[in-house]
Structure formats: C-alpha cells, structure tokens
N, C-alpha and C positions, 0 to 999 in steps of 0.2 A: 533740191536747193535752187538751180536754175528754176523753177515754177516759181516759188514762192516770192524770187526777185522780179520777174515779170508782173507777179499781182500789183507789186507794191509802184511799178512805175505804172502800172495802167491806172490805180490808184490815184497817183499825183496827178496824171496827164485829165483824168474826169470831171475832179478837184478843182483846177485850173478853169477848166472851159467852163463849170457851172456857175465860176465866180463873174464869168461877162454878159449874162441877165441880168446879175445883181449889181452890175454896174451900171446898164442901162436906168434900171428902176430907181438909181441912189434921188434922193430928194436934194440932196446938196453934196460938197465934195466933202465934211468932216464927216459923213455919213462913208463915205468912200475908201476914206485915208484907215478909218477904223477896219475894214472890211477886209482892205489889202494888208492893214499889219494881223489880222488874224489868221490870212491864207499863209502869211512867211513862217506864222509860229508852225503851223501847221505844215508847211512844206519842211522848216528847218527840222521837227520829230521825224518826218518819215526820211528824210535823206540820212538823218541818224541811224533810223534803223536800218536802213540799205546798206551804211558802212558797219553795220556789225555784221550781219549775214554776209556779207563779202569779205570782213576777216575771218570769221568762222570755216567759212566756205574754203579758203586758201590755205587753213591749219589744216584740216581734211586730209584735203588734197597731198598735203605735203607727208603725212604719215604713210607706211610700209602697207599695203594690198595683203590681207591674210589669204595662203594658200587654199585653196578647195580641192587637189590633187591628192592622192591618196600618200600614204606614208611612204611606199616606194619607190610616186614620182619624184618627192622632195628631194629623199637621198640621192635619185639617180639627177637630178638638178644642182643641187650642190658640188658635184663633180667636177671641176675644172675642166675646159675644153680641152681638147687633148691627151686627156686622162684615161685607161680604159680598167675597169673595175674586174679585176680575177672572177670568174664565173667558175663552179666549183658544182664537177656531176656528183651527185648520191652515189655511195658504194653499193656495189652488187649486195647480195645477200652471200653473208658467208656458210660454206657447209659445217656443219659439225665434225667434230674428229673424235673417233673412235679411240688413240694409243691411251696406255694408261693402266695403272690395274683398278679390277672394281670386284664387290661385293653384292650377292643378292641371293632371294629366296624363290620360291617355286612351290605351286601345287600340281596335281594334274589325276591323271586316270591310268593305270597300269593293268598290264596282263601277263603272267609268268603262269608256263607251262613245264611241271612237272611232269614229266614219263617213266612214269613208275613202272618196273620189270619185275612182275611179283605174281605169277599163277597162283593159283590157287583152285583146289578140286573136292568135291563132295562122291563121295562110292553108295551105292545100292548093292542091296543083295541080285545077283544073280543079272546082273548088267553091267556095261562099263562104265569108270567113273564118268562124272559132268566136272567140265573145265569152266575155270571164270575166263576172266576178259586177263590175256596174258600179260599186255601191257597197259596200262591205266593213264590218262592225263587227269593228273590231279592241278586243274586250272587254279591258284592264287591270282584277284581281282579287286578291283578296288581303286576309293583315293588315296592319294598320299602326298608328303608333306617332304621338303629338305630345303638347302639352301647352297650356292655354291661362290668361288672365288673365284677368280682370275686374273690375267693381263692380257692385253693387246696392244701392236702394235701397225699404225698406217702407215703405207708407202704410197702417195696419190690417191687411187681409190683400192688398192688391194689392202687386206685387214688380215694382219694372221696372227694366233696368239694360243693361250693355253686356258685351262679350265679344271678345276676339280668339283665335284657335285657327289652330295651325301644324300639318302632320303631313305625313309622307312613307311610302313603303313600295308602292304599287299600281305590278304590270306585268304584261303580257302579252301574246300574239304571237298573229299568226291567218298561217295557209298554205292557199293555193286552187292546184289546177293546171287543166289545161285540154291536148289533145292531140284531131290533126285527122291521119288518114291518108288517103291515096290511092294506092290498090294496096298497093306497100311502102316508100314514102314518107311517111315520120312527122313532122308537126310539132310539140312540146309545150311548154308552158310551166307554170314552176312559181316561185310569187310573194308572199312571206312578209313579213308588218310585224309589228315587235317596236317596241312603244311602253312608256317608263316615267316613270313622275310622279317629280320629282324634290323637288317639294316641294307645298302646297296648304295656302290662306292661308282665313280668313274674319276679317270685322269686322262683327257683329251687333249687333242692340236687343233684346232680350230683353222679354215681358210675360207675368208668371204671377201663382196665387193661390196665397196661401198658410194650407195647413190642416193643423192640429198640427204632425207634423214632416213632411208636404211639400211639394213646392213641385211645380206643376202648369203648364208654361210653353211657350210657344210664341215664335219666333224668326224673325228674318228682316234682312236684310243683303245686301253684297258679296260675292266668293268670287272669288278669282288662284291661280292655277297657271303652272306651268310642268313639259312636259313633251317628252321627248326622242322620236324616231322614228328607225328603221333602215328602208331596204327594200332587200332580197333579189330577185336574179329570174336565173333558170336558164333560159335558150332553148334546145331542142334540135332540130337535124334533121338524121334518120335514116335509112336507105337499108339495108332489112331487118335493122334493127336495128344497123347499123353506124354511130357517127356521121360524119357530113361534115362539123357544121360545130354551133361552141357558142357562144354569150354571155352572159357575167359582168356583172350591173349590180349594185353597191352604193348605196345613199345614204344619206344622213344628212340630219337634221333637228330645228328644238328651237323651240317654240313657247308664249310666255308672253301668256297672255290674261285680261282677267276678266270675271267674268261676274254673277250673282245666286245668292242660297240661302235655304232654307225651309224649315223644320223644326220641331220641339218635342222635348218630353222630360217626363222627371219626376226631382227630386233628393228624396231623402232625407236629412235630420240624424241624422249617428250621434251628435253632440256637439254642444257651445254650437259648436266651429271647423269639424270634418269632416264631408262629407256626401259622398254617393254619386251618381252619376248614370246613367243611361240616355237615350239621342238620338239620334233619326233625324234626317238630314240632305238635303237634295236638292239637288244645285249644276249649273248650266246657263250654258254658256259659249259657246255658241250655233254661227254656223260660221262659219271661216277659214279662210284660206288658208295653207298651210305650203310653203315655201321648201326643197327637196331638192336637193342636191347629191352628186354622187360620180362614180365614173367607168364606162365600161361596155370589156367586152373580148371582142374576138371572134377563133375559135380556130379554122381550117380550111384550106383549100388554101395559101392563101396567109401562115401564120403568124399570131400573135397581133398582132390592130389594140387598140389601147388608145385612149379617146377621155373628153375631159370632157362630162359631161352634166348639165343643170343644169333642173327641173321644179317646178311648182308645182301644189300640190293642195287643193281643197279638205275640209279635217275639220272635222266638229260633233262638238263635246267633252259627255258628259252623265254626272251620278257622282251615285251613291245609297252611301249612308254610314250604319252604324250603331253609335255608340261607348258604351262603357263608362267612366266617370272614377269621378276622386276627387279632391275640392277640400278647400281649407283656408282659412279665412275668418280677416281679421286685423284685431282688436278686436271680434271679435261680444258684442253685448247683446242679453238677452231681449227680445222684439217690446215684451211691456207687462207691468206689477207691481202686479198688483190685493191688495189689501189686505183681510182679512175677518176681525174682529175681532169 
C-alpha cells in the first residue's frame, strides 16, 4: 500500500514539472489558462485517488492481525496473565488383575504308565519252563482334550486360588511273546494289554506371582481316573510246526482310583478377560489291584473246551501331562489404579 502511494505522488510531482516547458512554448496566455485548468483536473483525480488508498489503507489497519501460531500457542495466549493452566501427567500403565472366577478349555500331550504285575510262562518237554517279562508297562499316549473352572484370588502380586480340570483321550497297548522248543515240539505264548483312560479328574490349590501380564504358579491337589483294560493271550503247541493244540483267553477290566498331582505353569493376559496358558502336570495313583474277567478256550484233540476265568492283578498307575489352554475370566478388574497428576 505504502508503494502504491509513493507512485501516485511521484506521478503528480512529474506531471507538474512537465507542464513548465509547456509554459515556456505557450503562443499566448489563453493557450496557457487552458493548459493549467487541464493539470488541476488532472491533479484534482489523482489527489482523489490518494484519499481513497489512504482510507482503505487506515480500514486495514484498523482490523484484528489473524494468528499464524499453532493452536496451542493461541490457547496458551488467551490465558490471563497471572493465570496458570493445570498440567496433567498420563497414568502409568495399569497391571492386570488376575481375582475372579473363570472358565477354559485345554489340549495337550499325555503319558500314563501302567505296571502290569502278570507273569506269565511257557514249559518244554524235558527243560525248565521260560518266563515272560514279570512286570510289563503298558505305556497309554497320546492327545487329549478337557476343559476346566476356577477362581482366583490377588493380594498385590501373590495370586492364589483353586481349579478343577476334566480330560479324556490317552490309550495304548503293549504285546510281549515268549516260545520254548524241544526237538520239534514248540511251545509259545503271545500276550497283549490294551488299556484306555476313559476320563481323568483333578481338584487343585493353585499359588503364583503376579508380574505385568503374567502369572507365574505352581499347583498341587487330588487327581481320579478311571480306566478300562483288555487282555489278550494266544497259547500255542506245535509238533514241527503243526498245531496240536491252542488257547484263547480274553479279559476285561475297568479300574477307578485316585491318587495326588503336582505341577506349575505360566499364564499370560492377552486381555482384562483372556489369557493363555502352559502346564506341566504329574499325577500318581499308586498301585492296585484290578479285577479281570473273561473266558478262556482251548482247541485240540478233543474239540473246543470253553471255561470261565476270573484273575486279579496288580497295576501301578503314573501320567505325565502337558497342556495348552485358554481361560476367560468373569468380572476382571485392574489389580491397582495409581493416579499421577
């Protein structure tokens, strides 16, 4: 603006001086008078427009300066002197809390060793008999499946609480033979247990700590089963490889015991509800007796004899366990709500 008003007086002031040539050169003075009323009309438009650009100029002026400061200078500009504006830290990050009860399922990989107490022997003519294997681990392996409940309760970071867990899925069979000749007189035997968990129970006390999000705990309680047995057994004797004479035994058996268990793990919070787990388990059911029944048949000279047979054995039950879950916790609250202002 200030430019444009300098052109316009450099303008006049050019204007002026050009007209005293032209005064010089006049032929007469109404040549003159014409000359000087044309410079006034002409002075009088530009002193015109000078006084617009100078009221313009002075409206401008007189309006408010728009900020170019960012949006937090303005606010902290508008503040009264004197004033000072609360300044307010971010909260910590809260921990998770573990109290509460929850629900959740689980797979994982099992091993249960049966120790089966069950000799067994084959005789020759004119030698002493041959002995099987006196005691047998009839190893049950495998995946398997359940799901369990619970509650917990925090104090700070110690976590203690209870648990019950159900699961089923572990079998397996073990076969031993055993065979005694004399000349070409063969005796052999061949003798197979197929045992399967049908279900397996624990009810625990749970004690962990708890740090950010996880929980670091160890376990101990009861443990029930129930599990099912078959046994198998094939007598053969032979007369160069010819049979003379066979026996068929079946049995059956189902034995529910309980025992102790011992373990730990570690959980993770994916969420204030869900968390993840990992746990070893050890469960020992000690040893008993099981109760076999079925029949036995024998096939040779004299036709098929069928007979009931009815045996008791001793089995020591022992199972190593290692699961995967995933729990869900119902009504969780942060452990604690520290304030930092």
């Amino acid at each position: 603006m200030k430019t444009s008003l300098a052109v316009l007086y450099s303008v006049l002031l050019v204007g002026t001086c050009l007209a005293f040539p032209a005064f010089a050169q006049a032929s007469d003075s109404e040549q003159v008078l014409r000359r000087l009323a044309a410079l006034e009309q002409e002075n009088a438009a530009l002193r015109e427009r000078v006084r617009r650009l100078e009221n313009r100029q002075g409206a401008e002026q007189s309006q408010p300066q728009r900020s170019t400061t960012p949006a937090k200078d303005s606010a902290a500009a508008s503040i009264p002197p004197g004033t000072y504006a609360a300044v307010y830290k971010a909260a910590p990050a809260v921990a998770l809390g573990w109290s509460g009860p929850y629900v959740g399922g689980h797979i994982g990989w099992g091993r249960q060793t049966a120790a089966v107490d069950d000799p067994f022997s084959v005789a020759f003519f004119g030698g002493p008999a041959l002995s099987g294997v006196p005691v047998r681990d009839v190893n049950l392996e495998g995946f398997f499946g359940g799901g369990q409940v619970g509650w917990n309760y925090q104090i700070g970071s110690l976590v203690v609480g209870t648990q019950v867990s159900i699961a089923s899925g572990l079998s397996g069979s073990r076969s031993d033979t055993i065979a005694a000749t004399f000349f070409d007189v063969t005796d052999s035997e061949t003798r197979k247990w197929t045992a399967k968990t049908d279900w397996l129970g624990t009810a625990t006390t749970r004690l962990g700590y708890a740090w950010d999000r996880w929980l670091i705990y160890t376990k101990g309680g009861i443990a029930a089963s129930r599990t099912k047995y078959r046994l198998s057994d094939l007598s053969a004797f032979t007369l160069m490889g010819v049979p003379l004479s066979t026996t068929t035994t079946l049995q059956t058996g189902a034995d529910s015991r309980v025992g102790w268990t011992f373990g730990g793990g570690a959980e993770l919070a994916l969420s204030e509800a869900w968390s993840a787990m990992i746990e070893y388990d050890y469960l020992d059911f000690g040893n008993k007796p099981v109760i076999m029944s079925g029949t036995t048949t024998t096939s040779g000279f004299f036709g098929p004899i069928t007979s009931v047979i009815v045996s008791t054995l001793p089995v020591e039950q022992r199972m190593q366990m290692l699961k995967l879950g995933l729990n869900y916790r119902f009504g969780s609250t942060p452990a604690a709500v520290a304030a930092n202002y």
